[in-house]
MOPAC internal coordinates of N, CA, C and O (Angstrom, degrees):
PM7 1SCF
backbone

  N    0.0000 0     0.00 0     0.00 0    0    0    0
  C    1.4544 1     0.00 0     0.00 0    1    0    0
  C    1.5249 1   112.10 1     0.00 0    2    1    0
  O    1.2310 1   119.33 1   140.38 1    3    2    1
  N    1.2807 1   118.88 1   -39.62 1    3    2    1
  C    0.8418 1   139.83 1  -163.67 1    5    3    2
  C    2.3531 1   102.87 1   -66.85 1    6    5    3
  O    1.2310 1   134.08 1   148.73 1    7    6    5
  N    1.0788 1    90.38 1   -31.27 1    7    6    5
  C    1.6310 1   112.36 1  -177.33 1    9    7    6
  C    1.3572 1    92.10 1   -77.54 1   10    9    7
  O    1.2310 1   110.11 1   147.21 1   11   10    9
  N    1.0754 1   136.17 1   -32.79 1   11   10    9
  C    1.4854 1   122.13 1  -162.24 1   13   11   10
  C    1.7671 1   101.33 1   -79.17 1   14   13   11
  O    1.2310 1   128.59 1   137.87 1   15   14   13
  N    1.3265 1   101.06 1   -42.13 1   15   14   13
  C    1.6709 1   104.92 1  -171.19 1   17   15   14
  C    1.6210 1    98.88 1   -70.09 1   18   17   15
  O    1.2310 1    96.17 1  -175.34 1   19   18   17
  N    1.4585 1   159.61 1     4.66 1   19   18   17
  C    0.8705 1   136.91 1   121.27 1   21   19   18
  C    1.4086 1   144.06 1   -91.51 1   22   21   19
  O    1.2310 1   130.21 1  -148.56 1   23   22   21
  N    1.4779 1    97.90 1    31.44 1   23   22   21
  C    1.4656 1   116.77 1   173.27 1   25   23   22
  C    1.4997 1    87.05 1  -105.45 1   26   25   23
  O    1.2310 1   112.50 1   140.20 1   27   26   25
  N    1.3386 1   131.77 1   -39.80 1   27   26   25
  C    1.0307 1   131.78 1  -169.13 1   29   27   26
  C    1.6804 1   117.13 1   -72.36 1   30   29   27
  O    1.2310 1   128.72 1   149.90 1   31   30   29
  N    1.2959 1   100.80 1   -30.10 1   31   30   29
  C    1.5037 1   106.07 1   177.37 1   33   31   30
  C    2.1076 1   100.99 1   -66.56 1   34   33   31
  O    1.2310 1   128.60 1   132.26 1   35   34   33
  N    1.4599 1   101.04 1   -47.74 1   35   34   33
  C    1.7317 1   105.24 1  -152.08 1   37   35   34
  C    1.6275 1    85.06 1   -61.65 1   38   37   35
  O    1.2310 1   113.76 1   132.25 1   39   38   37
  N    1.6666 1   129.41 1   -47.75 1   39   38   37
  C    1.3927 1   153.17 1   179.49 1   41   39   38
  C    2.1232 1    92.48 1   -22.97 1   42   41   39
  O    1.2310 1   131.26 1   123.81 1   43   42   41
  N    1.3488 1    95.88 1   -56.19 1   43   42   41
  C    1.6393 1   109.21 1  -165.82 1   45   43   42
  C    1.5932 1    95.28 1   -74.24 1   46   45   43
  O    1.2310 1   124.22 1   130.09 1   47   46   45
  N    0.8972 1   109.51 1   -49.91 1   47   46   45
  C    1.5569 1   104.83 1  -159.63 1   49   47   46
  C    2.0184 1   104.68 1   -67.99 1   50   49   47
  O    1.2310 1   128.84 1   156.08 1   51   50   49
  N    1.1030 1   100.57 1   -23.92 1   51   50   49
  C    1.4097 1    95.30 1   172.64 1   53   51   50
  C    1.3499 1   117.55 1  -117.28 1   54   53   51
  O    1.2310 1   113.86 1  -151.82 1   55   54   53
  N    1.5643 1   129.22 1    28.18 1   55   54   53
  C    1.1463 1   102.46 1   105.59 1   57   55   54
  C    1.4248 1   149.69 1  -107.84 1   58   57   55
  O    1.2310 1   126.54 1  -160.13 1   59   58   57
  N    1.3580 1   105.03 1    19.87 1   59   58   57
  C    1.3490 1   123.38 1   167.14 1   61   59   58
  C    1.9027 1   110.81 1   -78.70 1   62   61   59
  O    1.2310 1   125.17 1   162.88 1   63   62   61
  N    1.3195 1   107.67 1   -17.12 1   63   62   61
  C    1.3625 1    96.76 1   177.54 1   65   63   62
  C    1.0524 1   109.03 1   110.01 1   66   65   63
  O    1.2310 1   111.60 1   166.47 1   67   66   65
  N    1.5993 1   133.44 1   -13.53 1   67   66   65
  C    1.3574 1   122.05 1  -165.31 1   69   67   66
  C    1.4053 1   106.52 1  -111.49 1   70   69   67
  O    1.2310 1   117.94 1  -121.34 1   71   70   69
  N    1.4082 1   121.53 1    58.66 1   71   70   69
  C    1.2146 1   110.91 1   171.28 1   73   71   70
  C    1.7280 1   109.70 1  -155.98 1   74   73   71
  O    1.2310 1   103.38 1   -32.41 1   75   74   73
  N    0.4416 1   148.16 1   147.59 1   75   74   73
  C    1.7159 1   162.64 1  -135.15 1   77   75   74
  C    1.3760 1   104.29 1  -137.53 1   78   77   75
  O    1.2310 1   100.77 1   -53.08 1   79   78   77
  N    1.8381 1   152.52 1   126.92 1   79   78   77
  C    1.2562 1   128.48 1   144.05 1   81   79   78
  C    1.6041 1   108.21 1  -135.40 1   82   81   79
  O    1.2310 1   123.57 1     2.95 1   83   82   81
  N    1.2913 1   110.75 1  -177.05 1   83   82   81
  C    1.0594 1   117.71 1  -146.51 1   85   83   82
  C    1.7272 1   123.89 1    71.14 1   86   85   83
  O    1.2310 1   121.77 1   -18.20 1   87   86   85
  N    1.9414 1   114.22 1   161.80 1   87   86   85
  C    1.1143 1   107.31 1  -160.83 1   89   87   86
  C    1.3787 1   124.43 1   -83.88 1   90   89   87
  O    1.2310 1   131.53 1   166.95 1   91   90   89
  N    1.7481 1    95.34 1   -13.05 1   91   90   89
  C    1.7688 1   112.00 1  -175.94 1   93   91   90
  C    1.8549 1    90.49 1   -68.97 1   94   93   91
  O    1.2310 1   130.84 1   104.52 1   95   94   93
  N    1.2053 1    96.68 1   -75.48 1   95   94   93
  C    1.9072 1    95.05 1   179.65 1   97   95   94
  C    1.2041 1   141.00 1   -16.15 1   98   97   95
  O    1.2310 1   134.55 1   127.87 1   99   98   97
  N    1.5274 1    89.46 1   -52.13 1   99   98   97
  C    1.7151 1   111.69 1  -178.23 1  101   99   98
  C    1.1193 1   100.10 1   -89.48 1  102  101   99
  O    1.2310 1   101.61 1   152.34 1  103  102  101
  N    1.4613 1   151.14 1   -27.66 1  103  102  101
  C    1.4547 1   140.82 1   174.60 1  105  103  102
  C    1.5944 1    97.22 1   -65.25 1  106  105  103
  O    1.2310 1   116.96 1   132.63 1  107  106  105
  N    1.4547 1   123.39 1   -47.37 1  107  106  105
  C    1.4670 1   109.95 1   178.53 1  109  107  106
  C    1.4371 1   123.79 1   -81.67 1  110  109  107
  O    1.2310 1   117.10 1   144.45 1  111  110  109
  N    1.1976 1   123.13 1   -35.55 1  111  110  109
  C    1.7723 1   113.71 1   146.56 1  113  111  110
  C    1.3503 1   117.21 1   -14.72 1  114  113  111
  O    1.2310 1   125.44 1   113.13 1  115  114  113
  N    1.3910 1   107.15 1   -66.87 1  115  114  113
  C    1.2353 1    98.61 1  -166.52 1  117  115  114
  C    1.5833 1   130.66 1   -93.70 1  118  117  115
  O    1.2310 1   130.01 1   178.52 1  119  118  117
  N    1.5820 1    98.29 1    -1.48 1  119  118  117
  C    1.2573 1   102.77 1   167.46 1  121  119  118
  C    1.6563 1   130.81 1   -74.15 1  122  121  119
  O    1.2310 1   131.11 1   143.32 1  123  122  121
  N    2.1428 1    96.16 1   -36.68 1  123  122  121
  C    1.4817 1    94.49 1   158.48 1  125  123  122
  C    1.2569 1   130.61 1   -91.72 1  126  125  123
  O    1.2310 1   119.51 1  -158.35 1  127  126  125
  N    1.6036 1   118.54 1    21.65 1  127  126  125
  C    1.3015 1   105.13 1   167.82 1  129  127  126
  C    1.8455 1   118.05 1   117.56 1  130  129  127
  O    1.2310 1   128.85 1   155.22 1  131  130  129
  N    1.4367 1   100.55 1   -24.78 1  131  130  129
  C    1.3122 1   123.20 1  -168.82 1  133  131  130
  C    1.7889 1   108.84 1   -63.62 1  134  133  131
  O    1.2310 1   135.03 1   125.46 1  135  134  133
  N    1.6815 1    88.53 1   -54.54 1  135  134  133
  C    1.4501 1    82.67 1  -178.25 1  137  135  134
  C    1.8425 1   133.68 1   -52.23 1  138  137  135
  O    1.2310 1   117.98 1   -55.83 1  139  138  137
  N    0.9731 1   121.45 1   124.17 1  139  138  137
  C    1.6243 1   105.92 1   177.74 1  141  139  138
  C    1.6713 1   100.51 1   -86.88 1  142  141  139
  O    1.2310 1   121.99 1   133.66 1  143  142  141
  N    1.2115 1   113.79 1   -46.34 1  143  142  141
  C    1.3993 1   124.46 1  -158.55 1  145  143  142
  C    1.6125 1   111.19 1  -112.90 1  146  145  143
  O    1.2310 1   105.06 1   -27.27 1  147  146  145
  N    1.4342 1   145.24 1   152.73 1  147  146  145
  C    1.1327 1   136.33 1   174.11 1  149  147  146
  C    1.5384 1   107.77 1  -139.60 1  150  149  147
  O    1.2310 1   113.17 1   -43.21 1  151  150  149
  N    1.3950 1   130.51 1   136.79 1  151  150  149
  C    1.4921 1   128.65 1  -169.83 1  153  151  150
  C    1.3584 1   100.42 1  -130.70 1  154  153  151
  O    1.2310 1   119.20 1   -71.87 1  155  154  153
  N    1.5915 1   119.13 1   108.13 1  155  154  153
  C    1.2859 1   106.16 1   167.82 1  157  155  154
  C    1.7293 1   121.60 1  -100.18 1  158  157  155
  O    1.2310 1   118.07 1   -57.76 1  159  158  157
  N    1.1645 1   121.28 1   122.24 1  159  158  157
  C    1.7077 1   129.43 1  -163.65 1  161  159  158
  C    2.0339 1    87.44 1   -49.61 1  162  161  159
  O    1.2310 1   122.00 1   -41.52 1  163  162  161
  N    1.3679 1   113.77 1   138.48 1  163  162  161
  C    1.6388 1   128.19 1  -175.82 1  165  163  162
  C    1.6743 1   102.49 1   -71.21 1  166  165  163
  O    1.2310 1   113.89 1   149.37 1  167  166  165
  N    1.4207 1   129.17 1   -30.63 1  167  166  165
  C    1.4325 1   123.92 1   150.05 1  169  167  166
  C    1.0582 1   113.47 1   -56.86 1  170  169  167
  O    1.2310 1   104.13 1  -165.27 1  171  170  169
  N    1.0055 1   146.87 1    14.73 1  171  170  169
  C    1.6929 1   116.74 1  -153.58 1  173  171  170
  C    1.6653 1    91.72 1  -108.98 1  174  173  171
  O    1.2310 1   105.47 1   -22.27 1  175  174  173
  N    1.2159 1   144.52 1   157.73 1  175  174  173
  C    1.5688 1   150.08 1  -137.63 1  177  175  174
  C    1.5473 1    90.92 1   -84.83 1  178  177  175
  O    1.2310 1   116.81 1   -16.73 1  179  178  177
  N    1.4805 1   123.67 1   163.27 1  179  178  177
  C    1.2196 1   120.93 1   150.12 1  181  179  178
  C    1.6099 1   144.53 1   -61.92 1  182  181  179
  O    1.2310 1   128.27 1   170.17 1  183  182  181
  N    1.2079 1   101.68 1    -9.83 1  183  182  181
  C    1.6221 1   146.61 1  -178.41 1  185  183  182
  C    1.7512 1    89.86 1   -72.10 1  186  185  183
  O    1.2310 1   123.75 1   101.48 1  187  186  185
  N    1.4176 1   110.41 1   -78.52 1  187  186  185
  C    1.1455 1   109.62 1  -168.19 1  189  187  186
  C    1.6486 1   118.39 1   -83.44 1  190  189  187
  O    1.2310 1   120.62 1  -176.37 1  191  190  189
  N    1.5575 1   116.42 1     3.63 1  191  190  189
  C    1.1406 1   116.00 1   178.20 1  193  191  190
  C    1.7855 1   101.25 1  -101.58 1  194  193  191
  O    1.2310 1   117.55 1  -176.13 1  195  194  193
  N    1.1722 1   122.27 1     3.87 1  195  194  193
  C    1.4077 1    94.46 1  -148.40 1  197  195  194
  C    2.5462 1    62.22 1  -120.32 1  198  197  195
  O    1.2310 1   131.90 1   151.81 1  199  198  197
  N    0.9647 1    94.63 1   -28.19 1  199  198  197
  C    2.0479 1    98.18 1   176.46 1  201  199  198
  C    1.1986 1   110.80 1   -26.54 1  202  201  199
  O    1.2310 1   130.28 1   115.46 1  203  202  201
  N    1.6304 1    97.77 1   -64.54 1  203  202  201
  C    1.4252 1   137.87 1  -171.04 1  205  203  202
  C    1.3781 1   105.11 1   -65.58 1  206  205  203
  O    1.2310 1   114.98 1   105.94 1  207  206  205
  N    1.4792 1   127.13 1   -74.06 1  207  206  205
  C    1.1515 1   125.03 1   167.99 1  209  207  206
  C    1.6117 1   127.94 1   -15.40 1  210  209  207
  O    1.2310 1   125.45 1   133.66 1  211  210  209
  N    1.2217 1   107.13 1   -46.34 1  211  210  209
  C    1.2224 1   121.34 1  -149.36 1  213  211  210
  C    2.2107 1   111.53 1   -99.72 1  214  213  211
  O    1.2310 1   128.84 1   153.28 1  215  214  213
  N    1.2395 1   100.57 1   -26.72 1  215  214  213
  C    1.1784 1   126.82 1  -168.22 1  217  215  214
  C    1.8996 1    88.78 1  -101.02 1  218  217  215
  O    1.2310 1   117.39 1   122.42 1  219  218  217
  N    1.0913 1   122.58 1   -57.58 1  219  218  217
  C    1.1226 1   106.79 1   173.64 1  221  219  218
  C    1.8094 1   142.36 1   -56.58 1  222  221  219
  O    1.2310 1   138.59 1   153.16 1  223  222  221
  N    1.6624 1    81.58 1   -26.84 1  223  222  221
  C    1.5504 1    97.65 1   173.60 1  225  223  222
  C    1.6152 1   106.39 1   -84.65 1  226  225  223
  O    1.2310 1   122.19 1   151.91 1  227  226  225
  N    1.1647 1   113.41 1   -28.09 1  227  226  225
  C    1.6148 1   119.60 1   179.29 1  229  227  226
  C    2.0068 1   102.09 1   -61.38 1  230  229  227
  O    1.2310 1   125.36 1   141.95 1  231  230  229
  N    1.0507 1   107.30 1   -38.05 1  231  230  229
  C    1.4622 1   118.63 1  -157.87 1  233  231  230
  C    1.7197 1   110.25 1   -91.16 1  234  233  231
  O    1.2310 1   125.96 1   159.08 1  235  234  233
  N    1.6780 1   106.15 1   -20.92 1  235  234  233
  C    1.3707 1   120.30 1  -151.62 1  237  235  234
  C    1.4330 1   125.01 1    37.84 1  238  237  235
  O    1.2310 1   135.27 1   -99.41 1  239  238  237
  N    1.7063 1    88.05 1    80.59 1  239  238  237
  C    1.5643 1    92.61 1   158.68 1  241  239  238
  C    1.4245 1    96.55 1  -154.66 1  242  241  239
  O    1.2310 1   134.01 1   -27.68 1  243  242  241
  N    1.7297 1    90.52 1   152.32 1  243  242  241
  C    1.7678 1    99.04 1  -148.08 1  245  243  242
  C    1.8383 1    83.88 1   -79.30 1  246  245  243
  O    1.2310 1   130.74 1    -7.51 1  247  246  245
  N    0.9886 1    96.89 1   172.49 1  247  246  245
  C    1.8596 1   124.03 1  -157.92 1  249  247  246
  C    2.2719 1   103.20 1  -148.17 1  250  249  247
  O    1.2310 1   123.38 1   -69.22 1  251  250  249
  N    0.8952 1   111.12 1   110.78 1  251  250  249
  C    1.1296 1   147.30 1   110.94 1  253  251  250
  C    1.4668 1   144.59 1     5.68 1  254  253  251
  O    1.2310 1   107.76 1  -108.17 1  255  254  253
  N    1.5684 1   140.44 1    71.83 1  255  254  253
  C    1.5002 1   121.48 1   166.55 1  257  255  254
  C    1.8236 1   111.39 1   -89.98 1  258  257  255
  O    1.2310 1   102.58 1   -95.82 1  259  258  257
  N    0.7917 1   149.53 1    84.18 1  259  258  257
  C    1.3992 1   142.31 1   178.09 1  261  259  258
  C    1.3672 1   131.59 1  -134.13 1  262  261  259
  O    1.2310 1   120.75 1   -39.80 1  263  262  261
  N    1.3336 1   116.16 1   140.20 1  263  262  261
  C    1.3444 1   122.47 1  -158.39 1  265  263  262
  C    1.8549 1   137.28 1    51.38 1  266  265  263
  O    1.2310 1   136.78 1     3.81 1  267  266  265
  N    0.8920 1    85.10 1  -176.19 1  267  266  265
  C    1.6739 1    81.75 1   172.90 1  269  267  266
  C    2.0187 1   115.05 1   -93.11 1  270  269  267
  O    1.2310 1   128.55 1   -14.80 1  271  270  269
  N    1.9666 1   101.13 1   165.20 1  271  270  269
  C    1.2164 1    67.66 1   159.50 1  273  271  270
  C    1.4516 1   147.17 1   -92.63 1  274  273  271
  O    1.2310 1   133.33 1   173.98 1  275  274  273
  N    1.4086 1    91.85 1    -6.02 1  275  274  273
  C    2.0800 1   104.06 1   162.91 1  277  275  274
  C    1.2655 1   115.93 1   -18.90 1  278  277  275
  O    1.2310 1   137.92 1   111.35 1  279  278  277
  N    1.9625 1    82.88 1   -68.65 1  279  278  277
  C    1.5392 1    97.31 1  -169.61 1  281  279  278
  C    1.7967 1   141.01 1   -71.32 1  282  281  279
  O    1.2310 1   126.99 1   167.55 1  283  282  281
  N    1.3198 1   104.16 1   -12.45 1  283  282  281
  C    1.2802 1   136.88 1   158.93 1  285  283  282
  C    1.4515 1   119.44 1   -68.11 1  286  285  283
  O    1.2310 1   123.45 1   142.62 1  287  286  285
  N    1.1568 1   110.99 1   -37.38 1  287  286  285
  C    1.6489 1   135.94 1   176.55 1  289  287  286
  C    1.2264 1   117.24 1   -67.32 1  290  289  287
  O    1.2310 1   119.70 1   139.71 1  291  290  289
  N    1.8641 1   118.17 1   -40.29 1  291  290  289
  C    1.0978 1   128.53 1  -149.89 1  293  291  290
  C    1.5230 1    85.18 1  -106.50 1  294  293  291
  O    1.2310 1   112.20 1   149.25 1  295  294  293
  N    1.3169 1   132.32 1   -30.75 1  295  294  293
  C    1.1356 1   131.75 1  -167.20 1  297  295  294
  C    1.3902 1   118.69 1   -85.00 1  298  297  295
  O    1.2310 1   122.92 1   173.38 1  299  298  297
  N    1.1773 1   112.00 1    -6.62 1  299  298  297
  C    1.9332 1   130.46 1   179.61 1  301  299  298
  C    1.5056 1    99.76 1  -105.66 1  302  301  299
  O    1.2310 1   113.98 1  -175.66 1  303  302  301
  N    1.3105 1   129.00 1     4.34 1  303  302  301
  C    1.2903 1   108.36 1  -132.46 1  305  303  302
  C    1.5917 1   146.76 1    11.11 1  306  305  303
  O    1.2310 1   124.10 1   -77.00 1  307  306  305
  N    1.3713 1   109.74 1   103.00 1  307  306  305
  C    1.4600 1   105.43 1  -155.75 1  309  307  306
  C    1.7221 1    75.46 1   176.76 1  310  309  307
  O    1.2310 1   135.96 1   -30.59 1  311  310  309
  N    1.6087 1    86.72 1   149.41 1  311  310  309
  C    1.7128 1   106.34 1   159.90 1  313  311  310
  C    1.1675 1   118.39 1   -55.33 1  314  313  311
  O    1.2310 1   115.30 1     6.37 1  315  314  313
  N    1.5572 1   126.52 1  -173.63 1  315  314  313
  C    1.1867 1   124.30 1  -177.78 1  317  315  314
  C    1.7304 1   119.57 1   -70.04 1  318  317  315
  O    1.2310 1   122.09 1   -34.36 1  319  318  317
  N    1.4631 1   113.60 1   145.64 1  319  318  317
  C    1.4871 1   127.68 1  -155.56 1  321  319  318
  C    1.8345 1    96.99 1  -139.07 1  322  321  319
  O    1.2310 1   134.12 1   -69.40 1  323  322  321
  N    1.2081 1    90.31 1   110.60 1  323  322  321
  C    1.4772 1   112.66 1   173.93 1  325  323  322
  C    1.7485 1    98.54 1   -81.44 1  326  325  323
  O    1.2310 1   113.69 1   179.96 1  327  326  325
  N    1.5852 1   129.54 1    -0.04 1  327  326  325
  C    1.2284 1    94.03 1  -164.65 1  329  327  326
  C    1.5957 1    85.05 1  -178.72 1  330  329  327
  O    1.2310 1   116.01 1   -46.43 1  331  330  329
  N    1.6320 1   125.18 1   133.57 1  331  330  329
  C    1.6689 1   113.38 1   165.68 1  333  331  330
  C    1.5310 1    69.44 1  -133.25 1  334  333  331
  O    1.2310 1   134.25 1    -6.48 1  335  334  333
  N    1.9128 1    90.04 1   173.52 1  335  334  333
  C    1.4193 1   101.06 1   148.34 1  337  335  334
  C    1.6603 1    92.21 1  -150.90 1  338  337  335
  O    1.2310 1   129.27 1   -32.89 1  339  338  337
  N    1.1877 1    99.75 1   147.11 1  339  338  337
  C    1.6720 1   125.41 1   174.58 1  341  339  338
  C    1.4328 1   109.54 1   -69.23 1  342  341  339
  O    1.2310 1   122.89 1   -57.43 1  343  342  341
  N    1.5235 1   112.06 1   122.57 1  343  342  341
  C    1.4480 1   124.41 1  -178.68 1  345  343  342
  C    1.5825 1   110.21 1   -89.14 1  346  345  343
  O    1.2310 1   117.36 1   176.53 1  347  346  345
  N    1.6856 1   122.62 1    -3.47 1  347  346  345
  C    1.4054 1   103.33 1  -162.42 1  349  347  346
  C    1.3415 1    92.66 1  -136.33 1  350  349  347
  O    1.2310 1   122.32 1   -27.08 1  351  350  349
  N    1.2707 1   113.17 1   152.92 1  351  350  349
  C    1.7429 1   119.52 1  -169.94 1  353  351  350
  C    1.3806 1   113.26 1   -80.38 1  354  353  351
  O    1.2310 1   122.25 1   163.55 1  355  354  353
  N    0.9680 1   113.30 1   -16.45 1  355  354  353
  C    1.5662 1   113.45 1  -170.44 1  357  355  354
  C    1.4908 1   102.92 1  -108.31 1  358  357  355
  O    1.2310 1   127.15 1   151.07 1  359  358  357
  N    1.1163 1   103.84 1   -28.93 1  359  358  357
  C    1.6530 1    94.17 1   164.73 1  361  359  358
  C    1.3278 1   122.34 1   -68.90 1  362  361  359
  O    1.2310 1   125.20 1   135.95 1  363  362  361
  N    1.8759 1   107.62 1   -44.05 1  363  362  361
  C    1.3478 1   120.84 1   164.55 1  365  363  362
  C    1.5044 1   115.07 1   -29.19 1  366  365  363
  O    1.2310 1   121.58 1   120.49 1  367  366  365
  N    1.3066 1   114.58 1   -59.51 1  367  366  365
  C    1.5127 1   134.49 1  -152.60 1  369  367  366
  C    1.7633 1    98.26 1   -70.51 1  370  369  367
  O    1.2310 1   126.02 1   136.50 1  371  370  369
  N    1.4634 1   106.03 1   -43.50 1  371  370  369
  C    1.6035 1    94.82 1   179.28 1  373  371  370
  C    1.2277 1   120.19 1  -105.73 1  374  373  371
  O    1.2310 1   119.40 1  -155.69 1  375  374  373
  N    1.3355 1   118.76 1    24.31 1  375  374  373
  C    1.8616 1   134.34 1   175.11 1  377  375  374
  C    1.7382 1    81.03 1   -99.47 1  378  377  375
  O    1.2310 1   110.06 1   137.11 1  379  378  377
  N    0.8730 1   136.27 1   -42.89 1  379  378  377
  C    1.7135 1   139.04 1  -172.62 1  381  379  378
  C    1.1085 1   104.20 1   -65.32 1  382  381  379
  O    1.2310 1   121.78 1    99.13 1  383  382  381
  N    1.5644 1   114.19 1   -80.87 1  383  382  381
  C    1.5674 1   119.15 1   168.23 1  385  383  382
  C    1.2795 1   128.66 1   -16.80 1  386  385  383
  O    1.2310 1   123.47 1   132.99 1  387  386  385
  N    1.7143 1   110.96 1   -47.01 1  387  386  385
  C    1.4861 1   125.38 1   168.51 1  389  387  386
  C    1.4629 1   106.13 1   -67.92 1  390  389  387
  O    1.2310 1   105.82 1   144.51 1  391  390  389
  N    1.0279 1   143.91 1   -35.49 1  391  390  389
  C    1.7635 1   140.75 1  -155.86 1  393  391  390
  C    1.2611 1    89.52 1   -85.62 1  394  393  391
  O    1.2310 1   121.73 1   126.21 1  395  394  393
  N    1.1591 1   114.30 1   -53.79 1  395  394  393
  C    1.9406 1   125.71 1  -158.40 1  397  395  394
  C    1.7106 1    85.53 1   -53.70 1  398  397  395
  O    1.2310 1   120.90 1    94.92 1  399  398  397
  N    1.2944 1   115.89 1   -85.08 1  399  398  397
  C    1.4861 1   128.97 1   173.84 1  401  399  398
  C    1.6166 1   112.24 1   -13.92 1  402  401  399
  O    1.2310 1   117.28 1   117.80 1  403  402  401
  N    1.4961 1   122.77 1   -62.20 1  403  402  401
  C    1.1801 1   114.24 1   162.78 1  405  403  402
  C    1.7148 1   129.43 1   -48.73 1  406  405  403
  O    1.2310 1   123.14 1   118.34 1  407  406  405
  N    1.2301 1   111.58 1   -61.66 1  407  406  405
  C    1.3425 1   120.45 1   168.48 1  409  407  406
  C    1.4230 1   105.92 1   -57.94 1  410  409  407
  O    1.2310 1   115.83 1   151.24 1  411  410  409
  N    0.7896 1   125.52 1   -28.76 1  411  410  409
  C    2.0265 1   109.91 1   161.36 1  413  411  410
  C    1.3458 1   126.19 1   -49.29 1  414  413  411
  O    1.2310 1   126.73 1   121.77 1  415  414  413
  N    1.6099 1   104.65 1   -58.23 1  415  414  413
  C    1.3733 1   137.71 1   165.06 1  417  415  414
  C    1.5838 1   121.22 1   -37.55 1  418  417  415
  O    1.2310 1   126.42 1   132.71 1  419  418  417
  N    1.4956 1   105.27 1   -47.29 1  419  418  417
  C    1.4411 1   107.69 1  -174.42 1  421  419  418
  C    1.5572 1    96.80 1   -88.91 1  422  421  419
  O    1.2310 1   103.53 1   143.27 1  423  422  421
  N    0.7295 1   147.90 1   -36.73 1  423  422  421
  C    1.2313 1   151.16 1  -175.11 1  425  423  422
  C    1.6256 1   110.38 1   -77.08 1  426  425  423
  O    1.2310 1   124.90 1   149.83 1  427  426  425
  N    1.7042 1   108.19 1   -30.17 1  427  426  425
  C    1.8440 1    80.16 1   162.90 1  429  427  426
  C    1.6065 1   115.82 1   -93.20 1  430  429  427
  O    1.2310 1   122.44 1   169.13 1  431  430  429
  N    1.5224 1   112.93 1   -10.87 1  431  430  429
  C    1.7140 1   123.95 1   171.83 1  433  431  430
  C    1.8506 1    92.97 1   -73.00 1  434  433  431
  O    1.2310 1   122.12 1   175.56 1  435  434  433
  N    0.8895 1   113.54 1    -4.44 1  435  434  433
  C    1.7706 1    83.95 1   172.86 1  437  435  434
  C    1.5358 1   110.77 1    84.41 1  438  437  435
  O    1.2310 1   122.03 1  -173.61 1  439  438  437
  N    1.9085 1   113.72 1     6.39 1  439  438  437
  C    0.7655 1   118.27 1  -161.45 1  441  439  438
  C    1.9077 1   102.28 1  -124.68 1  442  441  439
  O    1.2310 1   125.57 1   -68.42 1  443  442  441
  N    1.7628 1   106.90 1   111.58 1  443  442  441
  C    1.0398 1   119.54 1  -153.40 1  445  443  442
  C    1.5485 1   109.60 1  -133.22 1  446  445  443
  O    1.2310 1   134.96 1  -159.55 1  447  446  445
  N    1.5168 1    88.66 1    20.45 1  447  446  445
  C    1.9072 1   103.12 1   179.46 1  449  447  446
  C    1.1337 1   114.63 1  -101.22 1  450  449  447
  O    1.2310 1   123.73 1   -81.99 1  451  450  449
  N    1.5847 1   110.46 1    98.01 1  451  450  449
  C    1.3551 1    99.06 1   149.34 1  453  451  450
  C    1.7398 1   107.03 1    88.56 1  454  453  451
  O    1.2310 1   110.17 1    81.71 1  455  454  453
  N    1.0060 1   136.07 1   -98.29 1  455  454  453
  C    1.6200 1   122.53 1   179.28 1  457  455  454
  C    1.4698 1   125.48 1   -32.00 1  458  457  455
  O    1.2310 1   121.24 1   157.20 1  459  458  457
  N    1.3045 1   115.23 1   -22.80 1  459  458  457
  C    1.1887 1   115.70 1   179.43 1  461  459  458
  C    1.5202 1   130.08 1   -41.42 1  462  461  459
  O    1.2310 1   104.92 1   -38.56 1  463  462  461
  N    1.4943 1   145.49 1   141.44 1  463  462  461
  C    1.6001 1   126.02 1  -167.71 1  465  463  462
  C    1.7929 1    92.54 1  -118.02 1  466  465  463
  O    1.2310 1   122.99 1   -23.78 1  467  466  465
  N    1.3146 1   111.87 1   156.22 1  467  466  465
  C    1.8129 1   120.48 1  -171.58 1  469  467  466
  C    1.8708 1    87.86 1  -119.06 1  470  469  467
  O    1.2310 1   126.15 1   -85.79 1  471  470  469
  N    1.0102 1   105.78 1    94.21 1  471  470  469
  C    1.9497 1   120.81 1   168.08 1  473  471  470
  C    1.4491 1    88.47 1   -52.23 1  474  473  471
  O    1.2310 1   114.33 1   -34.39 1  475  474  473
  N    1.3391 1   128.35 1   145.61 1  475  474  473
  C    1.4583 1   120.52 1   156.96 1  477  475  474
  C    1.4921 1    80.89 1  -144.40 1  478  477  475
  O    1.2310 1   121.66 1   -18.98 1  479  478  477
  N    1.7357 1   114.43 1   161.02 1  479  478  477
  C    1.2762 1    95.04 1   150.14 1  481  479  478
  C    1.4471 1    99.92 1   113.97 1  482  481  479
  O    1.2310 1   113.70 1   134.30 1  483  482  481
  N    1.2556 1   129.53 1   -45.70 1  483  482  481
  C    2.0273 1   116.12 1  -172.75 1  485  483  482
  C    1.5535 1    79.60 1  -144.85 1  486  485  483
  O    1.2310 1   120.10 1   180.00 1  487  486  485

């Protein structure tokens, strides 16, 4: 349940406008500054996770492994998305709030598969 409310947050933020996906987008989000937040889908190649990773931590902006890209895709409406990043801070702040919360969760359930998010970055 808990997964749905940050599909539901990224859901808001694009159609409010504040969200960017795909890797061309999100590489320039975050190069000028726009991006607050970056989500890379947990399929998505090592190529493009480690891009992202790396450019985001260079830039400081926190970064993200979560979900698939289906599910990232399905949640922007849009095909599959190796990659968004969040344009607005306050959305940022409680798409985070939500990840942190999850990764708390799995980690006191014993549960260390996979949903977990890697903050890099602040």
């Amino acid at each position: 349940m808990k997964q749905n409310k940050v599909y539901s947050l990224l859901g808001i933020a694009m159609r409010g406008r504040n969200l960017v996906s795909g890797e061309f987008q999100t590489m320039e989000a975050i190069k000028k500054g726009s991006a607050m937040l970056v989500i890379i889908a947990e399929d998505a190649s090592d190529n493009t996770t480690k891009q992202f990773t790396d450019k985001s931590t260079f830039y400081e902006v926190p970064v993200f492994r979560y979900g698939t890209k289906e599910e990232l895709g399905r949640a922007i409406g849009k095909d599959l998305r190796s990659s968004v990043g969040v344009c607005d801070a306050g959305l940022a702040d409680a798409i985070i709030k939500q990840l942190e919360e999850e990764q708390k969760e799995g980690a006191a359930d014993g549960r260390n598969g996979g949903r977990h998010g890697e903050n890099k970055g602040t």
